[in-house]
N, C-alpha and C positions, 0 to 999 in steps of 0.2 A: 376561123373564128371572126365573121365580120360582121355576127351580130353584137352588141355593146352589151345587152342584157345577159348574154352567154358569158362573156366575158366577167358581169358582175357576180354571178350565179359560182361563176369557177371559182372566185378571189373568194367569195364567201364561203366554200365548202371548203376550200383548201385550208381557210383561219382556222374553220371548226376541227377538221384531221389534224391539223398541227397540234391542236390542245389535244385531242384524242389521244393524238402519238404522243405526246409529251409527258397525257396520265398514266397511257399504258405501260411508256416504259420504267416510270416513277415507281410503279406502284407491283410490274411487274406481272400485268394483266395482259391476259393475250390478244382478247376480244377487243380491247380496245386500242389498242396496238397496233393491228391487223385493220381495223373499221378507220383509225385513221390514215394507214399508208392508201385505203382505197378510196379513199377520201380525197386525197393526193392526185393520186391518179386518173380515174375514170371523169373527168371532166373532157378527157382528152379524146376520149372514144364518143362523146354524147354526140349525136346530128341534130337533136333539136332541144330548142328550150323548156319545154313540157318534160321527156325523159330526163333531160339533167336533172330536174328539180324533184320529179318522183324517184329516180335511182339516189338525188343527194338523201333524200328526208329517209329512205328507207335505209341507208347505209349510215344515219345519224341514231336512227330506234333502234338495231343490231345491238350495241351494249345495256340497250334498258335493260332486251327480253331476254338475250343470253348473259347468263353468268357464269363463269369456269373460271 
């Protein structure tokens, strides 16, 4: 990670999984539960700053369009 905007990109998706994880487990939701632990994590897998940011936004819409 020696680009800085990657860096930014990660601290930013990781705030949003953390509220994620925090609704899901409040509330006892699975979908958003789930959306924030990967939230979490896959910054860590991304090679470039393009894919982080389309896998973050698509992994942030997962609890609009599903609901269980």
């Amino acid at each position: 990670m020696s680009d800085p905007s990657i860096m930014l990109w990660s601290v930013l998706f990781g705030g949003i999984g953390l509220g994620f994880f925090i609704y899901g487990k409040k509330q006892r939701a699975i979908v958003p539960l789930f959306s924030g632990i990967a939230l979490f994590i896959f910054p860590y897998f991304m090679p470039s700053v393009l894919t982080l940011v389309i896998v973050g936004i698509v992994l942030i819409a997962i609890p609009y369009f599903i609901k269980l």
